[in-house]
SETORTOR-548546 format. One record per atom (N, C-alpha, C): x, z, y; atom name. Coordinates in nm, 2 decimals, decimal comma. Example, Ala and Ser with C-alpha at 12.3 -4.5 7.8 and 13.67 -1.06 7.14 Angstrom:
# SETORTOR-548546
{r {1,32 0,78 -0,57} N}
{r {1,23 0,78 -0,45} CA}
{r {1,32 0,78 -0,33} C}
{r {1,28 0,71 -0,22} N}
{r {1,37 0,71 -0,11} CA}
{r {1,29 0,79 0,00} C}
//
This chain:
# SETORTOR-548546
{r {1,58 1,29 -0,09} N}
{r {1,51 1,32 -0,22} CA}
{r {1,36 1,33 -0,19} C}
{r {1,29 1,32 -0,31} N}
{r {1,16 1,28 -0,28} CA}
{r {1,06 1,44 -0,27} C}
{r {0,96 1,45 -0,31} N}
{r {0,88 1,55 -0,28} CA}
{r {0,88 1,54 -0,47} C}
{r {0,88 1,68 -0,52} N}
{r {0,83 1,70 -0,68} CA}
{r {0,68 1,76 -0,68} C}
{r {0,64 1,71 -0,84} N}
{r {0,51 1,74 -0,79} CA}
{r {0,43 1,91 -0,75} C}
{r {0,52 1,98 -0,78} N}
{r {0,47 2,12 -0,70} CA}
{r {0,52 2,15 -0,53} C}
{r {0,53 2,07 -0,49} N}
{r {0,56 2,02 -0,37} CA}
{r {0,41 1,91 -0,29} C}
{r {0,35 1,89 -0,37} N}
{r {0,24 1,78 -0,30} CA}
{r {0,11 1,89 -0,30} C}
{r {0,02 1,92 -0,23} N}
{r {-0,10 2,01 -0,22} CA}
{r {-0,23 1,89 -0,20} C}
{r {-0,30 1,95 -0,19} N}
{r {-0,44 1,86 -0,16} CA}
{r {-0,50 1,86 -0,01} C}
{r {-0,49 1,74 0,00} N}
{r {-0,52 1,74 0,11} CA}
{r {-0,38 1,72 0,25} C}
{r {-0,27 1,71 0,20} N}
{r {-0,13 1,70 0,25} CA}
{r {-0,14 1,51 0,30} C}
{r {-0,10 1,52 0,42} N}
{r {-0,09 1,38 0,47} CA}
{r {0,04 1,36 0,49} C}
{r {0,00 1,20 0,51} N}
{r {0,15 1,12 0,57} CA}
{r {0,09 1,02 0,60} C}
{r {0,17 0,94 0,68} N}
{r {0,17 0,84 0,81} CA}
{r {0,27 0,74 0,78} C}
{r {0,28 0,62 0,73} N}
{r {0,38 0,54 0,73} CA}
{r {0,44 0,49 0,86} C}
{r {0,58 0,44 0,87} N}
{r {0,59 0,34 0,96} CA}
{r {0,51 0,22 0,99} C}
{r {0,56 0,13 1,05} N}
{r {0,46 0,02 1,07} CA}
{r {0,55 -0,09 1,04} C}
{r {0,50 -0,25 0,99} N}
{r {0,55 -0,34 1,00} CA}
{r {0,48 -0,45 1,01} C}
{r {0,48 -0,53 1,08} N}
{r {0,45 -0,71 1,15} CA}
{r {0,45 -0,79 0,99} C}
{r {0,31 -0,84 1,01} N}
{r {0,31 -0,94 0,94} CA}
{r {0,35 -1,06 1,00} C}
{r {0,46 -1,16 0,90} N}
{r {0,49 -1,25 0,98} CA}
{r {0,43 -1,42 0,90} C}
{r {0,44 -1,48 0,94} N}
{r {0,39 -1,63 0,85} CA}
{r {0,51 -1,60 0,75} C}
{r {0,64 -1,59 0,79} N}
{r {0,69 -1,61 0,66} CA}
{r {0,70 -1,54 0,56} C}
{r {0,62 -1,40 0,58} N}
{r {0,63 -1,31 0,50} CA}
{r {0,51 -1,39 0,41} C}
{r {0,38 -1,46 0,49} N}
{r {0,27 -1,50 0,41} CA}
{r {0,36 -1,58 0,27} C}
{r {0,41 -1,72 0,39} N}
{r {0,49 -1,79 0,28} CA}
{r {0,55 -1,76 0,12} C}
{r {0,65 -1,64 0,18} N}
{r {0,76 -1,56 0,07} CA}
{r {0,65 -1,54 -0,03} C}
{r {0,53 -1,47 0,03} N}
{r {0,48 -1,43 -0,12} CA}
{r {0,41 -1,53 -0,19} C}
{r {0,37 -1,64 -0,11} N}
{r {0,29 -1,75 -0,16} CA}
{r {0,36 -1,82 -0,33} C}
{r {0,54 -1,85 -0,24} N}
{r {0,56 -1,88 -0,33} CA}
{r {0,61 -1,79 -0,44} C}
{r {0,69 -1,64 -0,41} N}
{r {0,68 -1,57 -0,52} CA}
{r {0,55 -1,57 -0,63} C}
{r {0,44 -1,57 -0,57} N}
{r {0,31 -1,53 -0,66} CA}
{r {0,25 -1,69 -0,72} C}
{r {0,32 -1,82 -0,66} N}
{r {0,20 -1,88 -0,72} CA}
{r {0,11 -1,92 -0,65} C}
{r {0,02 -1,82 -0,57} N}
{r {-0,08 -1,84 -0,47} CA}
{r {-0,08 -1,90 -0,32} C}
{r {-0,11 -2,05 -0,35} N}
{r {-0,08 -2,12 -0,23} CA}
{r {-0,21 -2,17 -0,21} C}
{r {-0,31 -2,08 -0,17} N}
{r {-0,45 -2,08 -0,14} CA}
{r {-0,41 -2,10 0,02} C}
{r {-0,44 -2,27 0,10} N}
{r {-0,43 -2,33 0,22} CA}
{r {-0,50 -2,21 0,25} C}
{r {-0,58 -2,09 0,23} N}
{r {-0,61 -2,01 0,36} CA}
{r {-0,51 -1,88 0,42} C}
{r {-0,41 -1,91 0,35} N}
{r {-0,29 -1,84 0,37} CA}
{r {-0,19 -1,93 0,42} C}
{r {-0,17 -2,02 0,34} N}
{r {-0,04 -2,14 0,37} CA}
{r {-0,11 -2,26 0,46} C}
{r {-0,19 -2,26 0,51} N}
{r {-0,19 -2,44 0,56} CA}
{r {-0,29 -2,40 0,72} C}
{r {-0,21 -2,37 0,85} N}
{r {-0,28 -2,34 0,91} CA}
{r {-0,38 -2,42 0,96} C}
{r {-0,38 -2,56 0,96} N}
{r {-0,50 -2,63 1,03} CA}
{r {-0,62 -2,62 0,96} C}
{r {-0,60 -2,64 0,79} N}
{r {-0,71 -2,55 0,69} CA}
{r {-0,76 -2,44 0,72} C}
{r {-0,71 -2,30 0,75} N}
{r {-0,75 -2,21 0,80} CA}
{r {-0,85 -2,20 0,93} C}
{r {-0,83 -2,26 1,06} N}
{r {-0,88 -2,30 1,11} CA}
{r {-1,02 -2,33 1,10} C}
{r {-1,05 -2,40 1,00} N}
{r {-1,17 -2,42 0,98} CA}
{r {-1,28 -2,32 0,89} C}
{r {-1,20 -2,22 0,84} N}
{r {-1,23 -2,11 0,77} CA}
{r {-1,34 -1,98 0,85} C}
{r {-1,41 -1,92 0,76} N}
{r {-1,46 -1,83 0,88} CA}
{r {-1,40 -1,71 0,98} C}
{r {-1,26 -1,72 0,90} N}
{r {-1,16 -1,61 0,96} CA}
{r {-1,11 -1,68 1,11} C}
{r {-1,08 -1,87 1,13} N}
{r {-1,04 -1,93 1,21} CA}
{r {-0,92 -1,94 1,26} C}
{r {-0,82 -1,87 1,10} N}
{r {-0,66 -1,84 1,14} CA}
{r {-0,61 -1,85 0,93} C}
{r {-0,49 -1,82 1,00} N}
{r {-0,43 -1,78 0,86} CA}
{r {-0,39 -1,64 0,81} C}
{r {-0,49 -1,63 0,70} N}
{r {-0,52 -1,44 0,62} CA}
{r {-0,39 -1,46 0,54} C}
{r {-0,32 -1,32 0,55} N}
{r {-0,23 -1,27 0,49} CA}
{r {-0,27 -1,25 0,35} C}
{r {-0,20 -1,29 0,17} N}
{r {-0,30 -1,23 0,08} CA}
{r {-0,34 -1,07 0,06} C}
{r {-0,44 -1,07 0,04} N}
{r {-0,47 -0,94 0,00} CA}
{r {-0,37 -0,86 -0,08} C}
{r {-0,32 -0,94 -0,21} N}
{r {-0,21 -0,85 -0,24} CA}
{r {-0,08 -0,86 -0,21} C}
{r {-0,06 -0,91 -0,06} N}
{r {0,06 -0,89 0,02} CA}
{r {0,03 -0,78 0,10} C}
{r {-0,11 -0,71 0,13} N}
{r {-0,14 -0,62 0,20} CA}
{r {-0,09 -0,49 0,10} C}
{r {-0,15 -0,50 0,00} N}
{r {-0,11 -0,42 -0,10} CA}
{r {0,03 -0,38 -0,13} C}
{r {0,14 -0,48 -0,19} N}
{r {0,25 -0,47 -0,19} CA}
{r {0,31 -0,44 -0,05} C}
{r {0,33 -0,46 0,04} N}
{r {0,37 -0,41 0,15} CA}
{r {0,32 -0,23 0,21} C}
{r {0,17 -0,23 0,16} N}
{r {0,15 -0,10 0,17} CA}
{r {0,25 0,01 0,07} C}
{r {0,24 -0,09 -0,04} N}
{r {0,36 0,00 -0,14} CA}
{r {0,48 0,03 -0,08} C}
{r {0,53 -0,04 0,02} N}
{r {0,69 -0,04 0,03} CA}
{r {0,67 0,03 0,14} C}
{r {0,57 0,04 0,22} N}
{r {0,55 0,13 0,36} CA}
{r {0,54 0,27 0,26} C}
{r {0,46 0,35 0,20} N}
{r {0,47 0,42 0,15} CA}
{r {0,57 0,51 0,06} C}
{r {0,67 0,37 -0,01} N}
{r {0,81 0,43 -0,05} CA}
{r {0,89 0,47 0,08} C}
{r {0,92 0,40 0,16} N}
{r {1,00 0,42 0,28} CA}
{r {0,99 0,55 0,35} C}
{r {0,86 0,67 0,34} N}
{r {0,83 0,76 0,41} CA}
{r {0,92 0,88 0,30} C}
{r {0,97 0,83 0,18} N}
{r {1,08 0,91 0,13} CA}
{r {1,00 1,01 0,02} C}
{r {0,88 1,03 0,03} N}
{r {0,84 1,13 -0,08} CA}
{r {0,83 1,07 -0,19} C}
{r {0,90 0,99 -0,22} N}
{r {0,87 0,94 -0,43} CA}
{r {1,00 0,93 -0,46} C}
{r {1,09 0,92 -0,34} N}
{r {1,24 0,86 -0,35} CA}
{r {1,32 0,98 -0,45} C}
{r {1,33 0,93 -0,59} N}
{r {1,41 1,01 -0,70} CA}
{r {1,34 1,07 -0,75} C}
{r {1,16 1,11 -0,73} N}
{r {1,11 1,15 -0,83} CA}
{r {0,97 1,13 -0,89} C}
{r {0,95 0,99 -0,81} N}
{r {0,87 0,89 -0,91} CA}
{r {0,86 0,91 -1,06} C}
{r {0,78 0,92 -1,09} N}
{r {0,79 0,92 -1,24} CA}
{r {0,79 0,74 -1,34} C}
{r {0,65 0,72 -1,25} N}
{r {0,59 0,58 -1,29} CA}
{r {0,47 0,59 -1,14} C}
{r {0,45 0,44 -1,15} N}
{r {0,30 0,42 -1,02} CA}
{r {0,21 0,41 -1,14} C}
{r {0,11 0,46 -1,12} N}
{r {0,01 0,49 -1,27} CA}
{r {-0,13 0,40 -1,27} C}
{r {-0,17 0,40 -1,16} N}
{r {-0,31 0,34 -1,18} CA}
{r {-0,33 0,29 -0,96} C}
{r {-0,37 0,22 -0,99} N}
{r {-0,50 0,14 -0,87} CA}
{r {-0,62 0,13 -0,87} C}
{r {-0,66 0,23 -0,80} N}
{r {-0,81 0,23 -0,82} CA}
{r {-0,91 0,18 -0,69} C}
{r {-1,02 0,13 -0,72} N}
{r {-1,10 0,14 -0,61} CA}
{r {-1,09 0,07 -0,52} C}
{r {-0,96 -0,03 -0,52} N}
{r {-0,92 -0,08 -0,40} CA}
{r {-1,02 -0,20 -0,34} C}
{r {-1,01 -0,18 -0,18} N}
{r {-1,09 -0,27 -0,12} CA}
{r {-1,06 -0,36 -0,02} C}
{r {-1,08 -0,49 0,00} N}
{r {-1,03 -0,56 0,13} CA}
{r {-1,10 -0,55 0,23} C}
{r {-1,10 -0,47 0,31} N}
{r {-1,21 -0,42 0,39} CA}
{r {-1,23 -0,50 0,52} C}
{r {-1,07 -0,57 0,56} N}
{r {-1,06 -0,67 0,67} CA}
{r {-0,96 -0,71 0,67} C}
{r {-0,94 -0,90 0,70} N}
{r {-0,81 -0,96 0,67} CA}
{r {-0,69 -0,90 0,73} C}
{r {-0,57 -0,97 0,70} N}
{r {-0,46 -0,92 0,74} CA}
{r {-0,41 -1,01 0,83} C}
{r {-0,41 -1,06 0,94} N}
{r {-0,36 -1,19 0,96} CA}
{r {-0,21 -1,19 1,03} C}
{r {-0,14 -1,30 1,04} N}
{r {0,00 -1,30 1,08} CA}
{r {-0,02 -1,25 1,24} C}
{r {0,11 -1,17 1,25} N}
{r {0,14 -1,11 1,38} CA}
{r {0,05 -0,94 1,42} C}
{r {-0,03 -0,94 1,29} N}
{r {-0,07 -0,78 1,27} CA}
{r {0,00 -0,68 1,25} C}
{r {0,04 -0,58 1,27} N}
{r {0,12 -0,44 1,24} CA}
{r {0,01 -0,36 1,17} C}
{r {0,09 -0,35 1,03} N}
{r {-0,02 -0,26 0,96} CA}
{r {0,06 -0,10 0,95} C}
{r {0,04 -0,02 0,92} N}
{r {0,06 0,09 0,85} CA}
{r {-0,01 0,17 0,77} C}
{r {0,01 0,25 0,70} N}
{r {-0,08 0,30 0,60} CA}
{r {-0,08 0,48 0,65} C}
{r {-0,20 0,52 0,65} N}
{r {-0,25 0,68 0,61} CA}
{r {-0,23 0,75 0,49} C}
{r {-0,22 0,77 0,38} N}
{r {-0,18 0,87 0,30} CA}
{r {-0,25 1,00 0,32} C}
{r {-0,33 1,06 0,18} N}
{r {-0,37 1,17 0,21} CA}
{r {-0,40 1,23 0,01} C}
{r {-0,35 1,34 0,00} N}
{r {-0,33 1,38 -0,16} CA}
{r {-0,49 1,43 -0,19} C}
{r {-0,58 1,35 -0,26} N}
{r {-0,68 1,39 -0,34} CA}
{r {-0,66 1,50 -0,42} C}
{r {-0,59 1,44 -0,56} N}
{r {-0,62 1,53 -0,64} CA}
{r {-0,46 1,56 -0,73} C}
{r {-0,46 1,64 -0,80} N}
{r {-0,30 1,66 -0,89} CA}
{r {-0,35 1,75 -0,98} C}
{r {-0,27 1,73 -1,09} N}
{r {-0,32 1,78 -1,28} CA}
{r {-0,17 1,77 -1,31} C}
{r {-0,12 1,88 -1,30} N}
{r {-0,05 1,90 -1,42} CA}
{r {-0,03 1,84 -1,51} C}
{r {0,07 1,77 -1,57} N}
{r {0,15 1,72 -1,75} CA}
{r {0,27 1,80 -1,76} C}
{r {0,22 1,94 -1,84} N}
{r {0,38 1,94 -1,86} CA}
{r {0,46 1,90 -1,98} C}
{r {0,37 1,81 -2,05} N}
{r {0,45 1,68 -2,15} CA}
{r {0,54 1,61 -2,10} C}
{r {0,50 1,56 -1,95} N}
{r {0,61 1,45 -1,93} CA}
{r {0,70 1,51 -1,80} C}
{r {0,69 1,68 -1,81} N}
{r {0,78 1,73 -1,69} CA}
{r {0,76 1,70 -1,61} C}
{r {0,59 1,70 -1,57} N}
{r {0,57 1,68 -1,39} CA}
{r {0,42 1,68 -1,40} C}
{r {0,37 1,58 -1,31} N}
{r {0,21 1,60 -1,29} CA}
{r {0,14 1,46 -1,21} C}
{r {0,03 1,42 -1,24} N}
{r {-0,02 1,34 -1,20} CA}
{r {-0,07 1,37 -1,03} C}
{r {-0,04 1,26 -0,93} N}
{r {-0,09 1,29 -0,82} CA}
{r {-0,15 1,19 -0,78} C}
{r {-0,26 1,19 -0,71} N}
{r {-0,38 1,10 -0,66} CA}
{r {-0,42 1,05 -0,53} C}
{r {-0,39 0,96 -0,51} N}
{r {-0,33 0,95 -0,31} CA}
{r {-0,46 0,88 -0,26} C}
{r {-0,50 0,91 -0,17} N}
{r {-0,60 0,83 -0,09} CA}
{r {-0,55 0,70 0,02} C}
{r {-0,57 0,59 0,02} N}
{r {-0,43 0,53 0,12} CA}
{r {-0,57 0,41 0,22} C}
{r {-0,53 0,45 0,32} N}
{r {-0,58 0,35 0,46} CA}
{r {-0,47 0,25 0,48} C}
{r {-0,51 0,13 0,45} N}
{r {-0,37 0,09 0,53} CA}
{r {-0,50 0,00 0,69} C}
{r {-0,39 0,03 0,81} N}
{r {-0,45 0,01 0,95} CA}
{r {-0,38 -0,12 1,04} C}
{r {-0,43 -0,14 1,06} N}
{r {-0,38 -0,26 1,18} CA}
{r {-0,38 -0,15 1,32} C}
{r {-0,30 -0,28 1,41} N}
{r {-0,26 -0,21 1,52} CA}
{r {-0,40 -0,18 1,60} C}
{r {-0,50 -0,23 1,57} N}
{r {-0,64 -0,18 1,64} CA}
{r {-0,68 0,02 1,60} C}
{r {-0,57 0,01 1,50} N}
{r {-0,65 0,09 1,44} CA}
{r {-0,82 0,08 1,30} C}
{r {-0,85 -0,09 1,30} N}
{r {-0,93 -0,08 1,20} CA}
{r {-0,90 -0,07 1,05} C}
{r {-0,95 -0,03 1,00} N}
{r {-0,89 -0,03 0,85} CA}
{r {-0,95 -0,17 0,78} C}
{r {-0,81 -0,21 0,71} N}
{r {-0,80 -0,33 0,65} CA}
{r {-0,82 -0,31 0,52} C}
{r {-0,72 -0,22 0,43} N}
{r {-0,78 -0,20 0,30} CA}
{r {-0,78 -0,08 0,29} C}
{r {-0,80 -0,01 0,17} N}
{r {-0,87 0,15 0,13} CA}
{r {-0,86 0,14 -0,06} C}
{r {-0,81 0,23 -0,03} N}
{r {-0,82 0,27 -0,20} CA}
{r {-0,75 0,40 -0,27} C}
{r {-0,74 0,39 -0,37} N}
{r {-0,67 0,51 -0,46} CA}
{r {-0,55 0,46 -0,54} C}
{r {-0,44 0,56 -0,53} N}
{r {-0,33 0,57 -0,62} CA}
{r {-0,34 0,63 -0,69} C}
{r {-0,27 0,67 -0,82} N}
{r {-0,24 0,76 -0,88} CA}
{r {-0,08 0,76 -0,90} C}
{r {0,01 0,85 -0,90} N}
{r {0,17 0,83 -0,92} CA}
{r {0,19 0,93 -1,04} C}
{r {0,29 0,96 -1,11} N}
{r {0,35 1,06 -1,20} CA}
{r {0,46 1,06 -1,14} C}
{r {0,46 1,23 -1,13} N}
{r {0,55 1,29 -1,04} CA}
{r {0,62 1,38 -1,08} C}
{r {0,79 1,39 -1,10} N}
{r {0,84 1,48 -1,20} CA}
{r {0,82 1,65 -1,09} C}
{r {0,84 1,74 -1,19} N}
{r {0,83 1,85 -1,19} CA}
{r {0,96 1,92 -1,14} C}
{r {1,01 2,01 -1,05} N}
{r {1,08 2,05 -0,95} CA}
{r {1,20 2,14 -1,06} C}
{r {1,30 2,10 -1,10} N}
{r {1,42 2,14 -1,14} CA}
{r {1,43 2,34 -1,16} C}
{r {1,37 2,36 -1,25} N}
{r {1,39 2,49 -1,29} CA}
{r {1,56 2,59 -1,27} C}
//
């Protein structure tokens, strides 16, 4: 079960596991999304690009950070809704054969007790195995309220 929102403090971390970008992970989302931008899909294209490889899309970085983040178990059953994306940035590509994981760290939380819980505001790194950060931004989740 997941964490309720009087259960999250400010300033409370977490660490995701890690997972390997792979080409076919590039692929899968290419074709789920549509986006078959050769600097993801066509490596001799890439190549000639200033990256000189093939970039993972950005919002494969993103969704993947989402699923690293569910996986660490604190939203599991008491998610409300994922509410907002804020601020997000591509700070450095993703490319195939990188291990990302994401930092986690709780900004801010407000109280709703309209919708029996409270808004919570996540700060998220997601990192390559160097350790550089690739993207950076803000969550917000709705988080139900802890069973009276």
């Amino acid at each position: 079960m997941g964490l309720y929102f009087e259960e999250f403090s400010v300033g409370q971390k977490v660490v995701t596991e890690k997972r390997t970008i792979s080409e076919n992970d590039i692929m899968s989302f290419a074709a789920l999304s549509g986006d078959n931008n050769r600097i993801h899909t066509d490596p001799e294209f890439s190549r000639t690009t200033m990256f000189g490889r093939q970039v993972a899309h950005g919002l494969l970085g993103l969704a993947v950070a989402s699923g690293l983040a569910w996986q660490t178990g604190i939203l599991d059953g008491t998610v409300i809704a994922f509410r907002e994306v804020n601020e997000w940035k591509f700070v450095k590509p993703v490319f195939i054969d990188d291990t990302i994981y994401v930092e986690l760290e709780v900004k801010e939380m407000k109280a709703l007790p309209r919708i029996g819980g409270g808004s919570v505001t996540i700060a998220l790194e997601v990192k390559n195995q160097n350790e550089d950060v690739c993207h950076r931004g803000l969550w917000t989740v709705l988080m139900m309220s802890k069973p009276k």
